[in-house]
ROSE-4610 file (N, C-alpha, C; in Angstrom, 1 decimal, always signed):
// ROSE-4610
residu = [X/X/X/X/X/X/X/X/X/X/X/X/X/X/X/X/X/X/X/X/X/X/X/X/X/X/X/X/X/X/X/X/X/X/X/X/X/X/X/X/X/X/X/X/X/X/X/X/X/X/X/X/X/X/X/X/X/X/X/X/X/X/X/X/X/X/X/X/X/X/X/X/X/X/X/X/X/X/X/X/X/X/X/X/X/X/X/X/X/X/X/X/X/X/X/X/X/X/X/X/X/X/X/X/X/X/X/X/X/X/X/X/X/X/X/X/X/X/X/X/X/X/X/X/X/X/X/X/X/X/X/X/X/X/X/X/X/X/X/X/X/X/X/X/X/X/X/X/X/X/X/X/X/X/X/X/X/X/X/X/X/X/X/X/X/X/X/X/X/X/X/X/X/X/X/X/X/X/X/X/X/X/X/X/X/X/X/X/X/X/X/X/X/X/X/X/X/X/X/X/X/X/X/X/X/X/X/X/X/X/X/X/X/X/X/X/X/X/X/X/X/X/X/X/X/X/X/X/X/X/X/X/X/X/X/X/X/X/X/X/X/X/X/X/X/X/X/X/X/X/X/X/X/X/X/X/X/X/X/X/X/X/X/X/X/X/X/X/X/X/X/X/X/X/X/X/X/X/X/X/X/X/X/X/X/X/X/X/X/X/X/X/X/X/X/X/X/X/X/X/X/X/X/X/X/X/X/X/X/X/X/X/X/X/X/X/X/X/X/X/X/X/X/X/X/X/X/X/X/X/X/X/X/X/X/X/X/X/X/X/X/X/X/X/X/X/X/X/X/X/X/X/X/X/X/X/X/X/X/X/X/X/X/X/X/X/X/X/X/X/X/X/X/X/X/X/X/X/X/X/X/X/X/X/X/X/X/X/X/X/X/X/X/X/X/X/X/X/X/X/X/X/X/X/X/X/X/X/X/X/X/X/X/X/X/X/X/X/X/X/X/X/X/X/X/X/X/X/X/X/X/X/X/X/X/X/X/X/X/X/X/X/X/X/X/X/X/X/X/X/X/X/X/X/X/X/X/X/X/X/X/X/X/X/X/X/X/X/X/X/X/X/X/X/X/X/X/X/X/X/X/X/X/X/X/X/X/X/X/X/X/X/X/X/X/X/X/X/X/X/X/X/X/X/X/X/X/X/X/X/X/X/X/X/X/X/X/X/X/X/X/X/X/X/X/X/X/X/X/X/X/X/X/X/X/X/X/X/X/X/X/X/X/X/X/X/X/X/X/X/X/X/X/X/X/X/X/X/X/X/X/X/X/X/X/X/X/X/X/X/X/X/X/X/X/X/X/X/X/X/X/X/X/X/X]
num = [1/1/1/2/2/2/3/3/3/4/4/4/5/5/5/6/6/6/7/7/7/8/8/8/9/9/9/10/10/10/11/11/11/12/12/12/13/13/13/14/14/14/15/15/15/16/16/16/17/17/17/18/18/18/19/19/19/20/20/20/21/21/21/22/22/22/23/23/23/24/24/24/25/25/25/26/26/26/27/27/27/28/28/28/29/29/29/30/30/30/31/31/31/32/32/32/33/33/33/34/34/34/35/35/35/36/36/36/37/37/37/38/38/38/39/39/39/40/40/40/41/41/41/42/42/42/43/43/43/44/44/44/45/45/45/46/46/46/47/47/47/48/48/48/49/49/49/50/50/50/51/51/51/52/52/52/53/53/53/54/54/54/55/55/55/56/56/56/57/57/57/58/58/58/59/59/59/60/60/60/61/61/61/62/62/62/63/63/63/64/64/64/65/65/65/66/66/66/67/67/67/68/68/68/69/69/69/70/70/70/71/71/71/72/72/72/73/73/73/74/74/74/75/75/75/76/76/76/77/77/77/78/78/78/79/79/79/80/80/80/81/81/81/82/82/82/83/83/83/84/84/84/85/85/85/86/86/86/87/87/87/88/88/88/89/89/89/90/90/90/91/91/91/92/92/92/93/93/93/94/94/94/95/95/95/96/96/96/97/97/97/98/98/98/99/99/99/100/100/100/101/101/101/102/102/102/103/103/103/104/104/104/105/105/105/106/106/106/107/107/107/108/108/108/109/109/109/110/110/110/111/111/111/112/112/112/113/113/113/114/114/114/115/115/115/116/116/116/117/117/117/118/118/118/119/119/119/120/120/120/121/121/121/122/122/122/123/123/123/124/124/124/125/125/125/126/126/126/127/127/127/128/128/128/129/129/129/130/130/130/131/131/131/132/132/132/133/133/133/134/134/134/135/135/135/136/136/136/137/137/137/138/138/138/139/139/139/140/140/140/141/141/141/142/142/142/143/143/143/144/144/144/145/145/145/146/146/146/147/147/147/148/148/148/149/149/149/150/150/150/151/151/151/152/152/152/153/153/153/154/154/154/155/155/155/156/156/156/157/157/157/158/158/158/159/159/159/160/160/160/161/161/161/162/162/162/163/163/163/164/164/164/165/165/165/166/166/166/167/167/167/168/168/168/169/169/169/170/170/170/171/171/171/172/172/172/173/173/173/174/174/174/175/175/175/176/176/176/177/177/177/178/178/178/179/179/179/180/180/180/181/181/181/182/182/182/183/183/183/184/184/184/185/185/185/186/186/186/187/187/187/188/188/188/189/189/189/190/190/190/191/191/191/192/192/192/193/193/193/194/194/194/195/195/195]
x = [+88.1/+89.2/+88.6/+89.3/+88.7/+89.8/+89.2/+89.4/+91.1/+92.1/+93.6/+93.4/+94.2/+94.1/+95.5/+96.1/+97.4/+97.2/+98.2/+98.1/+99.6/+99.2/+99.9/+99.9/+101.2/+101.7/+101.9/+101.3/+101.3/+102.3/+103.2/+104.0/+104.0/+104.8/+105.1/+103.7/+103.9/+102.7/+102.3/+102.3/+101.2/+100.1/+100.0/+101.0/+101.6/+103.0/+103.3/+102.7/+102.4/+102.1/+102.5/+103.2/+104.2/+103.5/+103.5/+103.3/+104.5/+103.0/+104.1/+104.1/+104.1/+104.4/+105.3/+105.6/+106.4/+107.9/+107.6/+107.9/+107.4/+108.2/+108.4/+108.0/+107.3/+107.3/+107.9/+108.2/+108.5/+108.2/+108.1/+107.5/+109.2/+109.2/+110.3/+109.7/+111.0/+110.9/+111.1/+110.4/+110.6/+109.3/+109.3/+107.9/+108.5/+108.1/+109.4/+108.3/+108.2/+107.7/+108.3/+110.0/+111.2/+112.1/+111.5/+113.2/+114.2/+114.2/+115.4/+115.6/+116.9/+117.4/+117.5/+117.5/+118.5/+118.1/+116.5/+115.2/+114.9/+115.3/+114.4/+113.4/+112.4/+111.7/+112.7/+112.6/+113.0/+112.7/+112.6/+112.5/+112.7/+111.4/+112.1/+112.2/+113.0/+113.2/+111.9/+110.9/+109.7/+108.4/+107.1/+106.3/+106.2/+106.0/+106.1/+106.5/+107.2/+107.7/+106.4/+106.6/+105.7/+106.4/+105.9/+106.6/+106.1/+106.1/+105.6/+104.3/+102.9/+102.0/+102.6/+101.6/+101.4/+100.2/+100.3/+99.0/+99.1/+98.0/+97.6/+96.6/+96.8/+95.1/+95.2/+94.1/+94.0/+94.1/+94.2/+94.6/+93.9/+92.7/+92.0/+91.8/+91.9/+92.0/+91.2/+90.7/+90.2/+88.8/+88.0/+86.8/+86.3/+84.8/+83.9/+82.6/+81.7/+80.6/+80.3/+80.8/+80.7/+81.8/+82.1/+83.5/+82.7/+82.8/+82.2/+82.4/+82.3/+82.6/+84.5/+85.0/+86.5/+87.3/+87.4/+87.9/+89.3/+89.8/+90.8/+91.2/+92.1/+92.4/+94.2/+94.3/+95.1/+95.2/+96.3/+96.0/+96.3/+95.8/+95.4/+96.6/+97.7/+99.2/+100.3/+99.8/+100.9/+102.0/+101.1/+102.2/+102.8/+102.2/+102.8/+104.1/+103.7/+105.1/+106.1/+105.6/+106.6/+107.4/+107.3/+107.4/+106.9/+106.0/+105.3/+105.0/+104.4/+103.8/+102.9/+101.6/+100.7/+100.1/+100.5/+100.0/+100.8/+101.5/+101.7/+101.7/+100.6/+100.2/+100.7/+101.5/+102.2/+101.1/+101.4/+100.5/+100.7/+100.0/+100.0/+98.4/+98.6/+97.7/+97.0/+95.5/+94.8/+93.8/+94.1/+93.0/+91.4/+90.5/+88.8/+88.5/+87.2/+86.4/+85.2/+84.5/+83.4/+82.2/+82.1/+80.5/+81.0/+80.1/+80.6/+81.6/+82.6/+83.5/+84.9/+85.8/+87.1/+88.3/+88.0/+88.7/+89.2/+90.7/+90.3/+90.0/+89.3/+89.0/+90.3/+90.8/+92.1/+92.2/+91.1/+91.4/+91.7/+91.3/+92.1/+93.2/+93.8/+94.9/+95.9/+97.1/+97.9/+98.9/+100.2/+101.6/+102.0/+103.0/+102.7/+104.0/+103.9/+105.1/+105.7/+106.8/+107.4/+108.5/+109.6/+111.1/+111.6/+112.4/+112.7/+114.2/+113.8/+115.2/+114.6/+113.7/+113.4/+112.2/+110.9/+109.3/+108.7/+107.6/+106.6/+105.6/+104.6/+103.4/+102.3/+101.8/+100.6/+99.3/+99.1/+97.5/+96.5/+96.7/+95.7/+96.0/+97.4/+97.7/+97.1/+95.7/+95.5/+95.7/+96.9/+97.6/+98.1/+98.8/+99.8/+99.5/+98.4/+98.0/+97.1/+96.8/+96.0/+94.6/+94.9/+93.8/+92.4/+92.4/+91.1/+90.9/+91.5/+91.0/+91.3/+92.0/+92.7/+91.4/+90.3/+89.3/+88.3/+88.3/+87.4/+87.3/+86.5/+86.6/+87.6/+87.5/+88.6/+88.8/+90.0/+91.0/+91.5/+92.0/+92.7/+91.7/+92.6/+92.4/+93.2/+93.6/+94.6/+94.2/+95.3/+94.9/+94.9/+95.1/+95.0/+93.4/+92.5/+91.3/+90.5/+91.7/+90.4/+91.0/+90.5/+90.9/+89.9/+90.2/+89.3/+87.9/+87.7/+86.4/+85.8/+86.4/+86.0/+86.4/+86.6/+87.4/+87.4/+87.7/+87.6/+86.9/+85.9/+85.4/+86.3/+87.0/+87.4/+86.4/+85.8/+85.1/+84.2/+82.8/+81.7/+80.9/+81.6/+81.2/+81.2/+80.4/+80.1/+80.4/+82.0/+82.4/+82.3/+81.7/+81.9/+82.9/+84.0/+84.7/+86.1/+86.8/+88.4/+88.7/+89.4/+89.7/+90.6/+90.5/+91.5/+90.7/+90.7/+89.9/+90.4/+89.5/+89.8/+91.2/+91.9/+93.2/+93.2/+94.1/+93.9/+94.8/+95.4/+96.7/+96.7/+98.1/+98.4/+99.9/+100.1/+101.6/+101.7/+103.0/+103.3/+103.0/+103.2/+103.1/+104.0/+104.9/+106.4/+106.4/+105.9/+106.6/+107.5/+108.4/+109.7/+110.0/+109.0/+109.1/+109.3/+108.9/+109.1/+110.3/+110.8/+112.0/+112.3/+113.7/+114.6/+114.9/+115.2/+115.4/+114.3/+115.2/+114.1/+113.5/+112.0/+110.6/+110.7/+110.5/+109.6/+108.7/+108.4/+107.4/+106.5/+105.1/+104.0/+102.9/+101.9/+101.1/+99.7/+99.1/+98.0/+97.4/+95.7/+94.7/+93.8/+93.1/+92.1/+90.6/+89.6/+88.8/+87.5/+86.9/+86.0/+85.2/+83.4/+82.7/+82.4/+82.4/+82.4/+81.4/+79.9/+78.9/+78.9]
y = [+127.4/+126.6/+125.4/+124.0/+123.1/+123.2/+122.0/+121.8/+121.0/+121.6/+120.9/+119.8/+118.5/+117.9/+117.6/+117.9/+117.1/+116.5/+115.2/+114.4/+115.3/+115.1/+115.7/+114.4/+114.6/+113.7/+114.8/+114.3/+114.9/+114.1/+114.7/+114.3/+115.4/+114.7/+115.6/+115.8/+116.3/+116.8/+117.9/+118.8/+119.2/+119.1/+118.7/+118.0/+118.9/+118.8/+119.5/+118.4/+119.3/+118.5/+118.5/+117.4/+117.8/+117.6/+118.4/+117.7/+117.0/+115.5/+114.6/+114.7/+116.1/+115.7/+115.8/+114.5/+114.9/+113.8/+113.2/+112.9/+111.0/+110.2/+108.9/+108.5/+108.3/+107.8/+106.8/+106.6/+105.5/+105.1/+104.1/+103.6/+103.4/+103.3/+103.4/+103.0/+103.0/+102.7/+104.4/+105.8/+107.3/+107.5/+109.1/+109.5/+110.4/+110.5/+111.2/+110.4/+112.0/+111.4/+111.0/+111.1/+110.5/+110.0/+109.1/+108.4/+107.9/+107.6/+107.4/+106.2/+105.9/+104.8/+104.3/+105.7/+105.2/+104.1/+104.4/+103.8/+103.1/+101.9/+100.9/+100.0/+99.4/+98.5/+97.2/+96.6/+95.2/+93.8/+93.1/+91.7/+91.3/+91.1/+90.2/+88.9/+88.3/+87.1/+86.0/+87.1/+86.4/+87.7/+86.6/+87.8/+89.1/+89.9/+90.9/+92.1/+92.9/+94.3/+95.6/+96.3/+97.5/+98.8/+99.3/+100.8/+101.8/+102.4/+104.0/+104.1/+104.4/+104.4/+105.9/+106.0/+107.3/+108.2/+109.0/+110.0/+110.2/+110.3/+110.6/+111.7/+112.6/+113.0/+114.5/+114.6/+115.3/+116.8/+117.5/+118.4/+119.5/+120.3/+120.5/+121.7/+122.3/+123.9/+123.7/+125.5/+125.7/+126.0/+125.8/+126.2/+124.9/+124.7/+123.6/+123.6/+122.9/+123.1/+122.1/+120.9/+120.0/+119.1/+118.9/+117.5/+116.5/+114.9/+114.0/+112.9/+111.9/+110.6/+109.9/+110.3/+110.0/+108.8/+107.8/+106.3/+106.3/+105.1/+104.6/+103.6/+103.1/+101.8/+101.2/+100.0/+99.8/+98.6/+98.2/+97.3/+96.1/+95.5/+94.3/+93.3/+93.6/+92.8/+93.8/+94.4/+95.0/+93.8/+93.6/+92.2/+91.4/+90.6/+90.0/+90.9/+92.3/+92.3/+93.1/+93.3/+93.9/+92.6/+91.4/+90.2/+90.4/+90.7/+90.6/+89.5/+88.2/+87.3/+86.9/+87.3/+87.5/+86.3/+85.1/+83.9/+83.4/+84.7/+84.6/+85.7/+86.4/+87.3/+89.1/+89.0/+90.1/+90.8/+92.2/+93.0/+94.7/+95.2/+96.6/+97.0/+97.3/+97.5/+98.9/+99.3/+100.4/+100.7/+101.8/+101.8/+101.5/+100.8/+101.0/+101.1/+101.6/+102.0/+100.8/+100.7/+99.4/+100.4/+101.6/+102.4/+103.9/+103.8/+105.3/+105.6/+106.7/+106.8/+106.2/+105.6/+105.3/+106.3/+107.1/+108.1/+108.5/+109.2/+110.2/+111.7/+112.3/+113.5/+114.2/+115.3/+116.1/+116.0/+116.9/+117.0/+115.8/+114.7/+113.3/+112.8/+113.5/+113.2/+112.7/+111.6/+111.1/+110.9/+111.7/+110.8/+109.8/+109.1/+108.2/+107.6/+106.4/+106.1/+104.5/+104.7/+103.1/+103.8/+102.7/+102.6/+102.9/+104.2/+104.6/+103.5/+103.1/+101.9/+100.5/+100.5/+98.9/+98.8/+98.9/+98.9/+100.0/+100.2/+101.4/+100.7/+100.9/+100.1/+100.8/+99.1/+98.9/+99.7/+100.1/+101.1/+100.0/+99.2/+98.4/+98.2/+98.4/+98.1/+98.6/+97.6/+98.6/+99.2/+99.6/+100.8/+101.9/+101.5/+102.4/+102.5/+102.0/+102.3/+103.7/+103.3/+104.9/+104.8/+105.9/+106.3/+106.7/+107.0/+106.7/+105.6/+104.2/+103.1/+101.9/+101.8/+101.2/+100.5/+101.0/+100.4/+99.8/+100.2/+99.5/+98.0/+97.1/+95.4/+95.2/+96.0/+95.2/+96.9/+97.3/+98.9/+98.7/+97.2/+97.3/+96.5/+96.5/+95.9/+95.5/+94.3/+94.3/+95.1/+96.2/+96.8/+96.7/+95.0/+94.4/+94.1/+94.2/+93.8/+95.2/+96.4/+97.8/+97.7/+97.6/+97.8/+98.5/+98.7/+99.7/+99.1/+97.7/+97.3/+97.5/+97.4/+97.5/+98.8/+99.7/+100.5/+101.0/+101.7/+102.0/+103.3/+103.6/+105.0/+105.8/+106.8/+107.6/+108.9/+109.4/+110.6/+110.7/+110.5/+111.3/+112.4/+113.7/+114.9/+115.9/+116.2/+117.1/+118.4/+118.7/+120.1/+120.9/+122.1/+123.2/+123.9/+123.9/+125.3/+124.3/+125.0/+124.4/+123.5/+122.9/+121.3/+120.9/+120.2/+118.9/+118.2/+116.6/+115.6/+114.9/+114.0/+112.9/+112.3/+111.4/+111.6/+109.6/+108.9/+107.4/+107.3/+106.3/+105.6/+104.4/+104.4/+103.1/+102.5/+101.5/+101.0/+100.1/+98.9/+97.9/+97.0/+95.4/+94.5/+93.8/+93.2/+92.7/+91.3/+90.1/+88.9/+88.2/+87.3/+87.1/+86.4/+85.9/+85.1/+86.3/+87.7/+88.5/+88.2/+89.1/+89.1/+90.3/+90.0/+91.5/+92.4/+93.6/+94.6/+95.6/+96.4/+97.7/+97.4/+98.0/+97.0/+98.5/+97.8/+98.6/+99.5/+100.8/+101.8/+101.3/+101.4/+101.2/+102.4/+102.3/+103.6/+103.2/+104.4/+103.6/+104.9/+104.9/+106.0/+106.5/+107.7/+108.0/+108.4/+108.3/+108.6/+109.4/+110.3/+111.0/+111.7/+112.0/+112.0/+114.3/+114.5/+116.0/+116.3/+117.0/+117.4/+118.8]
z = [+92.7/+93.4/+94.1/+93.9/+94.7/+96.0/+96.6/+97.6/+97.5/+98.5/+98.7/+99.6/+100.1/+100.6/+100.8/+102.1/+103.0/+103.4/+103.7/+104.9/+105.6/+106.9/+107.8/+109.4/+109.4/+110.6/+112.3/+112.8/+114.5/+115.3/+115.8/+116.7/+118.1/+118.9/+120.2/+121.1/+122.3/+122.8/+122.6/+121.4/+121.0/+120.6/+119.1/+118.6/+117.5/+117.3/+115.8/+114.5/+113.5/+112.4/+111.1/+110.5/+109.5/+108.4/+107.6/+106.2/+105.4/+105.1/+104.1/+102.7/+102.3/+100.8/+100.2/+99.4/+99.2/+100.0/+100.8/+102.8/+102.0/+101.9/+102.6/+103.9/+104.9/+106.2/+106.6/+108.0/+107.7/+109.5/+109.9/+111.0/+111.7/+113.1/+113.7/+115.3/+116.3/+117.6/+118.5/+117.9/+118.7/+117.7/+118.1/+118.1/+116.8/+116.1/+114.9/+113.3/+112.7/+111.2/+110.3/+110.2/+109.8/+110.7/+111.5/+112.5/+111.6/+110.5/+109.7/+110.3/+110.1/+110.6/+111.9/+112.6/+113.7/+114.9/+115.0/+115.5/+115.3/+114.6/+113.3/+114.4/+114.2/+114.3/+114.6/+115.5/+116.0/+116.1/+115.6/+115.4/+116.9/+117.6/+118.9/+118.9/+120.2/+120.1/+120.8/+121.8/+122.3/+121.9/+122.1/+121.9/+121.3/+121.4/+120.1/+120.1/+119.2/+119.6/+118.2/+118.7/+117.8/+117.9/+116.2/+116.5/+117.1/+117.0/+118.1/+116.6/+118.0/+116.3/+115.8/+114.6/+113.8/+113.9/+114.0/+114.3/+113.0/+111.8/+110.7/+110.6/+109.9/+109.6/+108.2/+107.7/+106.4/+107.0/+106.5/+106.9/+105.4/+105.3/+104.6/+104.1/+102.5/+102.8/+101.3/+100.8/+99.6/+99.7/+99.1/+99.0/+98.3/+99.2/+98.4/+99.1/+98.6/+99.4/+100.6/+100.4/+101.7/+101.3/+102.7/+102.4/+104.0/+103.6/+104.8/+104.5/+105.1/+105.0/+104.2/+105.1/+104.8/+105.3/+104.3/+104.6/+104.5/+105.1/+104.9/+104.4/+103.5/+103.5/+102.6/+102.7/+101.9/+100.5/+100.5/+99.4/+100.0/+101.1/+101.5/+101.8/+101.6/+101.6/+102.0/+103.3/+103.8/+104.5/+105.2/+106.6/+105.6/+104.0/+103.2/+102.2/+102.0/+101.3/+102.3/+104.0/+104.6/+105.7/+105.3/+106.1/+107.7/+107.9/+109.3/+109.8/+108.6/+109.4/+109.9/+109.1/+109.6/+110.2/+109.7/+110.3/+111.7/+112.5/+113.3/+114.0/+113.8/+114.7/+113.9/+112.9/+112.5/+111.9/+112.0/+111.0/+111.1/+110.1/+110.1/+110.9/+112.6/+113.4/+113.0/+113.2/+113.1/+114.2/+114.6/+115.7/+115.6/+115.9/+115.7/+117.1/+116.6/+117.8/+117.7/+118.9/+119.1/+118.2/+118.0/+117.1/+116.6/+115.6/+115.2/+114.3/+114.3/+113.5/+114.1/+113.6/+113.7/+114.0/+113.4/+113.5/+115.0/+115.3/+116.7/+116.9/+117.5/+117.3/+117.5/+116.9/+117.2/+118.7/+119.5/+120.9/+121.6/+121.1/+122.0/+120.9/+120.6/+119.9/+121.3/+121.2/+122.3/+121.7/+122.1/+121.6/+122.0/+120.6/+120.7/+121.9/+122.9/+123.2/+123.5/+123.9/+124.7/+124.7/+124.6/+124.9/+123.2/+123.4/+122.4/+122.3/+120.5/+120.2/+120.2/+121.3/+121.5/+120.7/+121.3/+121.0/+121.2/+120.6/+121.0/+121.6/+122.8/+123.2/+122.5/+122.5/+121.4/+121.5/+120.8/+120.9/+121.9/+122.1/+122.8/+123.6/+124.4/+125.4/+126.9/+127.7/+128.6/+129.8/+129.7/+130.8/+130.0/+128.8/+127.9/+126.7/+126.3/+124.5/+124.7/+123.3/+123.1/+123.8/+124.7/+125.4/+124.7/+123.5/+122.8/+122.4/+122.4/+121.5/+122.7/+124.0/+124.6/+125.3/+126.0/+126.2/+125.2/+124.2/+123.3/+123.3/+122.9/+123.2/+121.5/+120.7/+119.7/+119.3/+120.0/+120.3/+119.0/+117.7/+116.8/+115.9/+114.9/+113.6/+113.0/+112.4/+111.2/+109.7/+109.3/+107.9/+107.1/+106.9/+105.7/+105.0/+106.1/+106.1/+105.7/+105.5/+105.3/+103.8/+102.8/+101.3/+100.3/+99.1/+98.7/+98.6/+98.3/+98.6/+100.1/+100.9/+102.4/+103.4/+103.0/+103.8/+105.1/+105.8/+107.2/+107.6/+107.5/+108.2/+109.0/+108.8/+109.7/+110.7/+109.6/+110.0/+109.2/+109.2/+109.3/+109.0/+109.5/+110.1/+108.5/+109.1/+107.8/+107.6/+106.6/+106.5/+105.7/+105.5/+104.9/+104.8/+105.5/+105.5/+106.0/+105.4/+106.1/+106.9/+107.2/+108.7/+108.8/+109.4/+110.3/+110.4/+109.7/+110.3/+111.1/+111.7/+112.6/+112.4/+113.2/+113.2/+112.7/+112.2/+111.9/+112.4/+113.6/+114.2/+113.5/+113.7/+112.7/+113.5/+113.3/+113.8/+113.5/+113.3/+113.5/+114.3/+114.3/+115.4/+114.8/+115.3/+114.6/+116.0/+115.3/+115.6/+115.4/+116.1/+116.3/+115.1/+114.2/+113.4/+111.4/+112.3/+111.0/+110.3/+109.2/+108.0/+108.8/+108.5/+109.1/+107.8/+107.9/+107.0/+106.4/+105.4/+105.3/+104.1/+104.1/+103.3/+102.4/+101.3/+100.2/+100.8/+100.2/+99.8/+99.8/+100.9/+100.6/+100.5/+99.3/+99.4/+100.1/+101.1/+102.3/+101.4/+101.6/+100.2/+101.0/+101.1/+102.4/+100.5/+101.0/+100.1/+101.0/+100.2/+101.1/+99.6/+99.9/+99.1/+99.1/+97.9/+97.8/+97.4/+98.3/+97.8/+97.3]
């Protein structure tokens, strides 16, 4: 038997963790792995609104002999086919850290928050972002820049036996100058090497 691999979404202060397969996601203004509609992301009229990030992480079962080094990335045109704007600041944000793995360890896992309806505050924000990435000197990244040529290190760590890896935050940054409405399906790819 090899090895299964979920992505699983953490919400709440627990956190609960949903599995998405199967599961659409979809980015919103509450803490919710399906806010549906009711929540949508907001086009403001100054400076910039964000959604509530996403706690991400694999979620690992089966039998193998080592699982380590687990990337992230996407296909390099998110902010372009989701009208973000990136030439004005728009983008699909990801947490990094200044050394080491990118990843968050489960135990500093943080829900996510703001004003449910309006904005979520930004992982970088420092009083209200994520508390694992909010002091860092660059807490974000745009995720247009992690692609399969380049990817993003999440974790590291070297497993034998069943897991939970490192967790990936991700959110929006929506400038006033975005496109209004609801964006195409985008697919984001985690890769990791099996000894």
């Amino acid at each position: 038997m090899a090895e299964t691999v979920v992505i699983e979404e953490g919400n709440g202060s627990g956190p609960t963790w949903t599995p998405l397969t199967g599961i659409v996601g979809r980015y919103g203004t509450m803490d919710a792995y399906n806010p549906g509609t009711n929540n949508p992301n907001k086009v403001p009229s100054i400076g910039f609104n964000y959604s509530f990030w996403k706690n991400h992480s694999a979620n690992v079962s089966g039998s193998f002999n080592s699982i380590r080094d687990i990337y992230w990335y996407c296909d390099g045109n998110v902010a372009g086919d989701w009208g973000l704007d990136s030439g004005n600041g728009g983008m699909l944000q990801i947490g990094k850290r200044d050394a080491g793995d990118n990843g968050c360890p489960v135990a500093n896992y943080a829900q996510a928050t703001g004003t449910v309806g309006q904005s979520g505050n930004s992982i970088a924000d420092p009083t209200n972002g994520h508390p694992y990435y909010r002091g860092q000197s660059t807490p974000v990244i745009n995720a247009d820049t992690c692609t399969s040529s380049s990817p993003l290190l999440i974790d590291s760590i070297v497993y034998i036996a069943p897991f939970r890896s490192k967790i990936w935050d991700t959110q929006l940054k929506i400038p006033p100058t975005a496109t209004h409405g609801e964006k195409a399906a985008k697919t984001f790819t985690i890769s990791y090497n099996v000894y």
